[in-house]
C-alpha positions in Angstrom: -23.3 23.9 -42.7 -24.9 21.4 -40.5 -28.2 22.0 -38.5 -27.3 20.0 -35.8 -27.2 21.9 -32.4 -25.4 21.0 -29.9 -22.4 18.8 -31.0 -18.4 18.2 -30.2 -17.5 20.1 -33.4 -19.4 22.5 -35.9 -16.8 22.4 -38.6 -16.4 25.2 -40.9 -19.0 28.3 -40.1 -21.3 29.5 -42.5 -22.9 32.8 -42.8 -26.4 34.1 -42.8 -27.4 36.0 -45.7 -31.1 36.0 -47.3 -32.2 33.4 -45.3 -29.7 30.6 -46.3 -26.5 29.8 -44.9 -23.8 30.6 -47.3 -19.7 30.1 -47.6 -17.8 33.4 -47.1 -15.9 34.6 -49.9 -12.8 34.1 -47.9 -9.7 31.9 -47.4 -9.1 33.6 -44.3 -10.0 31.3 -40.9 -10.2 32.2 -37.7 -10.5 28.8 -34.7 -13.3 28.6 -32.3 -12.6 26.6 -28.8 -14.1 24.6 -25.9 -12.2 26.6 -23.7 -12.7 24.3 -20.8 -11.1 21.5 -22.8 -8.7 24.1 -25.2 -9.9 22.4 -28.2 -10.8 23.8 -31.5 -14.6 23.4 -32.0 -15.4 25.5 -35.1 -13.6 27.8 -37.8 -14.8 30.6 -38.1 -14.2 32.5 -41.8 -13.2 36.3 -42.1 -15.9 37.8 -44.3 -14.4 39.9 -46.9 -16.4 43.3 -48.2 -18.0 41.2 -51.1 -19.7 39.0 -48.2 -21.0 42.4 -46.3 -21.8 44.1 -50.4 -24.1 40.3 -50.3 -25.8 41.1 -47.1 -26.2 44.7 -46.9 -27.8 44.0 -50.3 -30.4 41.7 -49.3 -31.0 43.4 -45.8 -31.9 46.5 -48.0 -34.2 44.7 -50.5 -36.1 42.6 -47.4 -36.2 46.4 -45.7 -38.4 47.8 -48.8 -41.2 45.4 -48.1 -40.6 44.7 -44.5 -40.9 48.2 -43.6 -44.3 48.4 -45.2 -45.8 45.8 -43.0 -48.3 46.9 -40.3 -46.5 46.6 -37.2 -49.1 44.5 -35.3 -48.4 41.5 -38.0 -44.9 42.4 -37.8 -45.0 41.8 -34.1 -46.6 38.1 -34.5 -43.2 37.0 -35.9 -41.9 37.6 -32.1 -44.1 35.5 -30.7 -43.4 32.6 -32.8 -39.6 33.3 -32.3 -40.5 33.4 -28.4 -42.1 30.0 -28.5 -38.7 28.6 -30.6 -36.4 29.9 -28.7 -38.1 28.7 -25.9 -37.9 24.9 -27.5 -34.7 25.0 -28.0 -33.7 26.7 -24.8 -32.1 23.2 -23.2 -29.7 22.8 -26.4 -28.9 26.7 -26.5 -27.8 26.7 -23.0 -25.1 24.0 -23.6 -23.9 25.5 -26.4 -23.7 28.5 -24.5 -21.7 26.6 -22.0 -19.6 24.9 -24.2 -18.5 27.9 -26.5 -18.2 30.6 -24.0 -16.9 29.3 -21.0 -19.7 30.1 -19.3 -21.5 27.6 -16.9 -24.5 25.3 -17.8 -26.8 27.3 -15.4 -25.1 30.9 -16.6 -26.4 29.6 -20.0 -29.8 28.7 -19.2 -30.0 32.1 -17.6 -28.8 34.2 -20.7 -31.4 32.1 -22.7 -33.9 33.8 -20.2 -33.0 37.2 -20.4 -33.4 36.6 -24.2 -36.3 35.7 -23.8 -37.5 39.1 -22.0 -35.6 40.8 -24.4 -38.5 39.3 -26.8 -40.7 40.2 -24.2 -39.8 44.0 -23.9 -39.8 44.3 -27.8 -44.0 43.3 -27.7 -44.4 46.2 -26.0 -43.6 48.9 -28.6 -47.1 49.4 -30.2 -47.8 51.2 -26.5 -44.3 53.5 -27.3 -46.1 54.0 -30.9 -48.6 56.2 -29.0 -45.7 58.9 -28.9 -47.0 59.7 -32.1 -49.2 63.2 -32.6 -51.8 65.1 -34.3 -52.8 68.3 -34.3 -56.2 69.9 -36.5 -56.1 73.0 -37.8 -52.9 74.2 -36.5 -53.5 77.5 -38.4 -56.7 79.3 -38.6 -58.5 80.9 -41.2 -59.5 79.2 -44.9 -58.3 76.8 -45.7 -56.9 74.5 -42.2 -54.2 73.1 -42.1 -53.6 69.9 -40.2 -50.0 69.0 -38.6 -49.2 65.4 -37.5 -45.6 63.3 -36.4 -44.9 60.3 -37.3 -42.0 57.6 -37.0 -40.8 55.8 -39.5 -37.8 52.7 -40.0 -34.3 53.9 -41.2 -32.9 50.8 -42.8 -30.1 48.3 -42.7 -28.6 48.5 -38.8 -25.0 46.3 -37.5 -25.1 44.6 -34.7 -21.8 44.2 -33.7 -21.6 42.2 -30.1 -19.0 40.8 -27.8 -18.1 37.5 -26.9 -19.7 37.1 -22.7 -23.3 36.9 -24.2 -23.2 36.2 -28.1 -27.1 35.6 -27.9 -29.0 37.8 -25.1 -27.0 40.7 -26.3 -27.6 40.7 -30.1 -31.1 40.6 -28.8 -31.4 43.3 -27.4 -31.2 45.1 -30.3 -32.6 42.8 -33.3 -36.3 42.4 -31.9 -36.6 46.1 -31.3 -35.1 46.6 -34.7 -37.3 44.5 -36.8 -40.0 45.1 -35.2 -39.8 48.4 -35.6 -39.7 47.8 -39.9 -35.4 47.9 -40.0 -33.4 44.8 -41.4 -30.3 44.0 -39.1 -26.9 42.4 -40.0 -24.9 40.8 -36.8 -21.4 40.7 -37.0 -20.5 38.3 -33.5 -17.2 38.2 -31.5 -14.9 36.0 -33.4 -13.9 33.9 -30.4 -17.6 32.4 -29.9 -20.0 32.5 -32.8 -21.3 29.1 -32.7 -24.5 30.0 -30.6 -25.8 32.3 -32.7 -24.5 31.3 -36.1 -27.1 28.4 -35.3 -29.9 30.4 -33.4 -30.2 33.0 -36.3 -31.7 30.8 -38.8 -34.9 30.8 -36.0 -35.9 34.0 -37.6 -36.9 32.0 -40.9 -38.7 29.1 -38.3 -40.7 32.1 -36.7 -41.5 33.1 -40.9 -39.5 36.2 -40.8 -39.1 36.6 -44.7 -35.2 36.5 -45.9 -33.4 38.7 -45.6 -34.5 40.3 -42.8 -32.0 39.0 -40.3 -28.6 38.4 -41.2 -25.3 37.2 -40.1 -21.7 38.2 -41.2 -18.8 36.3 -39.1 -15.4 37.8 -38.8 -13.0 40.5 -37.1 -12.3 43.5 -36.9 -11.9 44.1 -40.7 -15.5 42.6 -41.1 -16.9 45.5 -38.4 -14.8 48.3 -40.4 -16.8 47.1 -43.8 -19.8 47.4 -41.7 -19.6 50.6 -41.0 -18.1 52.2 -44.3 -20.7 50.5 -46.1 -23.5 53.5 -47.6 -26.3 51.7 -46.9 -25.9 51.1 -43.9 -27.6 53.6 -41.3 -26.3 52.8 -37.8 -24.3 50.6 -35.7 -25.6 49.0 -32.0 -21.8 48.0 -30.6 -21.3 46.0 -27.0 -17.6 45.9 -26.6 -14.3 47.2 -24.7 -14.3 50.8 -24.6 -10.9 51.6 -27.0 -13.4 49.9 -29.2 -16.5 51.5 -28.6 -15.0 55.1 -29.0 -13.2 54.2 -32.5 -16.6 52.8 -33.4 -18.8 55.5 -32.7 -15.9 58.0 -33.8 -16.1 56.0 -37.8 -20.1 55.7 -37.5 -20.7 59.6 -36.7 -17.6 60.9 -39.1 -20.2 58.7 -41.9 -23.7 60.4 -40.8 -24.7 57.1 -39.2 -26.5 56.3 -35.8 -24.5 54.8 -32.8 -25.1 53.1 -29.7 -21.8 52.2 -28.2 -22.1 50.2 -24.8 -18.3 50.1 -23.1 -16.2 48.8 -20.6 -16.4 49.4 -17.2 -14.6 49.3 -13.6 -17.4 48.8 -11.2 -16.8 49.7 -7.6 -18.4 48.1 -4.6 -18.5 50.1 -1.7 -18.4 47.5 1.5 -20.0 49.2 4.9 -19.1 47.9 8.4 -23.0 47.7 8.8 -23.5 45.4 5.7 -25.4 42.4 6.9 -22.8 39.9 6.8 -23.6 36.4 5.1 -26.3 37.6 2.7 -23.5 40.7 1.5 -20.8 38.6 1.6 -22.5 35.5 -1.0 -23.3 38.4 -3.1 -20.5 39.7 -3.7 -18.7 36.5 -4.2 -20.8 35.4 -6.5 -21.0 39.1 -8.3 -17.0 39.3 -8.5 -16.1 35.5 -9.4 -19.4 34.4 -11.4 -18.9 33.6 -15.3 -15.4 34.1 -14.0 -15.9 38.2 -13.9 -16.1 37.9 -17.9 -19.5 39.8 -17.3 -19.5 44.2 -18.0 -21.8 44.7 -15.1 -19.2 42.6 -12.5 -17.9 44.6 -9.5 -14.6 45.1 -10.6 -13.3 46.9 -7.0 -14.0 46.1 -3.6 -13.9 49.1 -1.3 -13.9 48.3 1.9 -14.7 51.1 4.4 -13.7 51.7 7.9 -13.8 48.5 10.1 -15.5 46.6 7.5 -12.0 45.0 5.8 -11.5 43.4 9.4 -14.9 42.3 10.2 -15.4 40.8 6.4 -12.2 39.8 4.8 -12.1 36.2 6.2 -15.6 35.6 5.7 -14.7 36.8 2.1 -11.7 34.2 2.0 -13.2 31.3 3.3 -16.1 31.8 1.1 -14.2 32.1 -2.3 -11.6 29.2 -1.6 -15.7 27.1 -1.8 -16.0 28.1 -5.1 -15.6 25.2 -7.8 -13.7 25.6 -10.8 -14.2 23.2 -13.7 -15.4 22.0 -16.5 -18.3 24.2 -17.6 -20.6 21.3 -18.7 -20.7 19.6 -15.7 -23.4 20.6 -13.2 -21.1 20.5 -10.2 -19.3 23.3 -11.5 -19.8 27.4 -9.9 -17.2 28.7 -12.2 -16.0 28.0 -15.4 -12.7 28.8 -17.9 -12.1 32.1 -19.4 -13.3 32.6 -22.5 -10.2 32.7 -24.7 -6.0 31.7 -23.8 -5.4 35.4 -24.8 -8.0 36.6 -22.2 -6.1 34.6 -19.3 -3.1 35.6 -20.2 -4.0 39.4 -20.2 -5.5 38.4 -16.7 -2.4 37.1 -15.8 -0.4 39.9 -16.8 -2.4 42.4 -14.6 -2.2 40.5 -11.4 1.3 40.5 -12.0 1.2 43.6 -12.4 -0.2 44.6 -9.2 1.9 42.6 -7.1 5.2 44.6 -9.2 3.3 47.8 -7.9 3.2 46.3 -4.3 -0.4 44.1 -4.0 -0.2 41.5 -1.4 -1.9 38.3 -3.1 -4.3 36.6 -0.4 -5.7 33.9 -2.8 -4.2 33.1 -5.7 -5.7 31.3 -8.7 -3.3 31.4 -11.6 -2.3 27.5 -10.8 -5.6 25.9 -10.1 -5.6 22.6 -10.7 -8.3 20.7 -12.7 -9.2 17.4 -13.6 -6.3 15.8 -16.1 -9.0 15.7 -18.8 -9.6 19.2 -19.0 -5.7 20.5 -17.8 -5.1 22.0 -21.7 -8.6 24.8 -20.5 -7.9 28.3 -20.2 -8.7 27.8 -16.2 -7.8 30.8 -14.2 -8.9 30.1 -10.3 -10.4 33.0 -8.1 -7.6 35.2 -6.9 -7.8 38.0 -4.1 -5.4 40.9 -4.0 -5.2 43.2 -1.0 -2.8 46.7 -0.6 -4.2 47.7 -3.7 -3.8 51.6 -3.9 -6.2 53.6 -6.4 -3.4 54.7 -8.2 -2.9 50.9 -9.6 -3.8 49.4 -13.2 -5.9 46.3 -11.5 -8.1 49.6 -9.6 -8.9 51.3 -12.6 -9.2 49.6 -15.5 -11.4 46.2 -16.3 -9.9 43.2 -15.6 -12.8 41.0 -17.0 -11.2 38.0 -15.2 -12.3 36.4 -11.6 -9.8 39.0 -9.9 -10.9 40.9 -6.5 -8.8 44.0 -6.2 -9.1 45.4 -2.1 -8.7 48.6 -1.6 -9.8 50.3 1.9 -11.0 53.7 3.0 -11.3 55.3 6.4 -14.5 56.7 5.8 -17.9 56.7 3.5 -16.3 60.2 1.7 -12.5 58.6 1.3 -14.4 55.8 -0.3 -17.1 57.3 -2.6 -14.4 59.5 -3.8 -12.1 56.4 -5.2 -15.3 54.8 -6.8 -15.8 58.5 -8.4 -12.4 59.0 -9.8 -11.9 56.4 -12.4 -12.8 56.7 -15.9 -15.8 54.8 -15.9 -19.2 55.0 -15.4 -21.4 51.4 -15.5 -21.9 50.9 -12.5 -21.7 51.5 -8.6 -22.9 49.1 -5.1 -23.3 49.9 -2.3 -23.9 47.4 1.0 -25.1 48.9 4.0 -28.0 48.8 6.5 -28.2 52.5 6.3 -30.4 54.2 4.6 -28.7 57.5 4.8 -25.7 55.8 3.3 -27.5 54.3 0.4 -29.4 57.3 -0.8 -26.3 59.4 -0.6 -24.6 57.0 -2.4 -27.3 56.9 -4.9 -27.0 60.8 -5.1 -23.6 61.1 -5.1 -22.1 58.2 -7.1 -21.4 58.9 -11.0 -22.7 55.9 -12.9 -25.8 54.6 -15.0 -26.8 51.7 -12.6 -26.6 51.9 -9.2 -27.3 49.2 -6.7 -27.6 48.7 -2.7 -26.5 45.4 -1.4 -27.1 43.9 -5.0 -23.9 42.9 -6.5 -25.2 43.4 -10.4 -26.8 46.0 -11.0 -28.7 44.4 -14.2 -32.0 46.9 -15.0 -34.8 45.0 -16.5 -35.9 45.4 -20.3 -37.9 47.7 -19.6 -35.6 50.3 -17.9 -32.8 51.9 -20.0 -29.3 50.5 -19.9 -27.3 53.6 -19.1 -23.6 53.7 -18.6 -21.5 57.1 -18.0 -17.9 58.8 -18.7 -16.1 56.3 -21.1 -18.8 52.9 -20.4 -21.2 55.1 -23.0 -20.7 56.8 -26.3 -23.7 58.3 -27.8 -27.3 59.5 -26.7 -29.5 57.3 -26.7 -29.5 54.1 -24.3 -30.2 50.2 -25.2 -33.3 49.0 -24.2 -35.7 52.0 -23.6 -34.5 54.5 -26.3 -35.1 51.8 -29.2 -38.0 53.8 -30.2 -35.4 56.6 -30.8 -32.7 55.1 -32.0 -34.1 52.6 -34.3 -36.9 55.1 -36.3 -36.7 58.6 -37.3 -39.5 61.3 -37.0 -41.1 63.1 -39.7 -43.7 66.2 -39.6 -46.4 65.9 -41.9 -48.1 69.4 -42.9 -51.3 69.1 -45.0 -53.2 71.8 -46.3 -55.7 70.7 -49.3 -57.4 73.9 -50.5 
């Protein structure tokens, strides 16, 4: 495969496997676009269970020795990653951009959070010092001393979705490796260019082979994954059908499972919201990487007199909103990421105006230059009348799509935000702070925000979701300690 980065076409993917790229034992192709321009940019092969038997193979021989380095020189690695990734951050971006749909800027800014990811994983020699010893536990002749400690669990899947096929793999991998565990990735099928290419930095930084490995292909690929003996958990960011038949296979098979899910984020809109600031917010929070983001509000509530003192200020300020080409600095919103995404988009907001929605602004013809008219463009659309009862008000549209629905009061309103099935997140605007802690109190989800429109915790701060946005225990980010080793109590008596 090619080392070029950022190009027109990448051909035929390779995988990953012991530090070289290598053809999948497959005849089986899947195609890769440009979805601003609809064009095929890569194929992408669907590895068989020989390709995973190859990787899980070397991931466990490079985990015998890796695991026995100190975890200070283990750490060093990061660092050089942090200075490559940081090199090639201009070239990552576009490809970002260009695979993804997502816009030149939205790239540079997943690059970032990539790089903190790096930057929360050098902290884990301070979570190390959760380790304990206790002398002479018993008394009498002869002592005997009792200590904890944590130790790596193995080879670990990585299994991530297609709206950030870099920053999110990376959350896991440099807590995993650092941590003495090998990792295989298995990325969304629709956009694996980016990291296909950024994975062989690992061997730059001097990661030895085998360490970090890559598998592309579907679903089938994710099921040999997980049946696989030797492998000992899964980290999963997906839809949440997904995430519950994942976690379901992983624990039925003794294995670990972090299962980040869907969500249907509602915003709760006050009449005492400061108006301009809360108004770009949430614009930007609903229409940005064209919703295609898990922590998008995915419901406005408006409450009270709020839907007439907002709603054209709303309007005028999404009809400002350029879609285009996502290459092209001019642009504020970019394609979807796949034809079969915008079409499922489509089908919802069609949907809801069956059910009775009023469209106010509707994107499903939005016209683009000629060159790019074969995109999977889908333009910001705005649907009022929506009742809680509807599909488009309780399940994830993951399209630039702003369902209204009003409330007569703060209670009328928290309840709808409380009664769907997720639990991601929940925003509240208001000047009141009697409104916002109650809300904080009050509303069931992991993240909860007031007048922020993305309620993004740092590194350092867990990522917690609720109800059917979590399946497992332990949280990304924070619990990596957790998740990624194992304790073991070490008794010694020595008479």
């Amino acid at each position: 495969m090619s080392l070029k980065w950022f190009s027109e076409s990448y051909g035929r993917l390779s995988n990953y496997i012991d530090g070289e790229y290598v053809e999948a034992d497959s005849d089986r192709f899947l195609e890769s676009y440009d979805p601003g321009l609809g064009r095929v940019i890569a194929e992408v092969p669907i590895s068989s269970r020989s390709d995973v038997d190859v990787a899980v193979s070397s991931a466990l021989e490079a985990f015998r020795k890796w695991s026995q380095i100190p975890i200070l020189e283990r750490m060093r690695y990061l660092v050089r990653l942090r200075m490559l990734v940081e090199e090639k951050s201009g070239e990552l971006a576009l490809m970002l951009a260009q695979n993804v749909g997502k816009t030149v800027r939205e790239g540079r800014g997943e690059v970032q959070r990539t790089i903190e990811a790096i930057d929360s994983a050098l902290g884990l020699p301070h979570l190390f010092m959760s380790v304990r010893k206790l002398v002479n536990v018993a008394g009498g002749e002869p002592e005997i001393d009792m200590e904890m400690v944590r130790e790596p669990l193995g080879v670990f899947a990585i299994i991530s979705p297609f709206n950030f096929p870099v920053m999110i793999p990376m959350w896991f991998i440099p807590m995993a490796v650092t941590l003495g565990n090998t990792v295989i990735v298995k990325p969304s099928e629709l956009d694996p260019v980016p990291i296909t290419y950024f994975i062989k930095l690992f061997k730059d930084a001097g990661y030895p082979d085998g360490v970090v490995n890559l598998v592309n292909g579907d679903a089938s690929t994710s099921q040999h994954l997980l049946e696989h003996r030797d492998v000992v958990g899964v980290a999963f960011v997906g839809s949440s059908p997904v995430a519950e038949k994942i976690y379901s296979a992983a624990c039925s098979k003794g294995k670990r499972a972090l299962c980040q899910a869907g969500a249907k984020n509602p915003v709760l809109l006050m009449p005492d919201a400061v108006p301009e600031p809360s108004v770009e917010n949430i614009v930007a929070g609903f229409f940005d990487m064209a919703g295609q983001r898990c922590l998008a509000p995915g419901l406005l509530i408006t409450v009270g007199e709020a839907y007439d003192r907002f709603l054209e200020m709303i309007i005028s300020k999404v009809k400002r909103i350029r879609v285009g080409y996502q290459l092209l600095e001019t642009t504020d919103t970019g394609p979807l990421a796949s034809l079969r995404g915008r079409q499922r988009v489509v089908g919802m907001i069609e949907k809801a105006l069956e059910q009775g929605a009023r469209i106010l602004l509707d994107g499903r013809n939005i016209k683009v230059d000629e060159k790019y008219s074969m995109g999977f463009y889908l333009g910001p659309t705005i649907l009022d009348q929506v009742s809680p009862e509807m599909e488009i008000a309780r399940e994830e549209v993951f399209g630039p799509v702003m369902p209204i629905v009003r409330a007569s009061s703060f209670d009328e309103a928290l309840e709808i935000a409380n009664s769907g099935a997720y639990g991601n997140t929940g925003t509240i605007y208001t000047s009141s702070g009697r409104y916002a802690r109650e809300f904080a109190r009050r509303m069931n989800a992991g993240n909860i925000a007031v007048n922020m429109a993305v309620a993004q915790p740092n590194q350092f701060f867990p990522f917690p979701g609720r109800k059917k946005s979590f399946y497992g225990v332990l949280h990304g980010q924070v619990d990596a300690l957790d998740f990624f080793t194992d304790r073991k109590v070490i008794m010694q008596r020595w008479w």
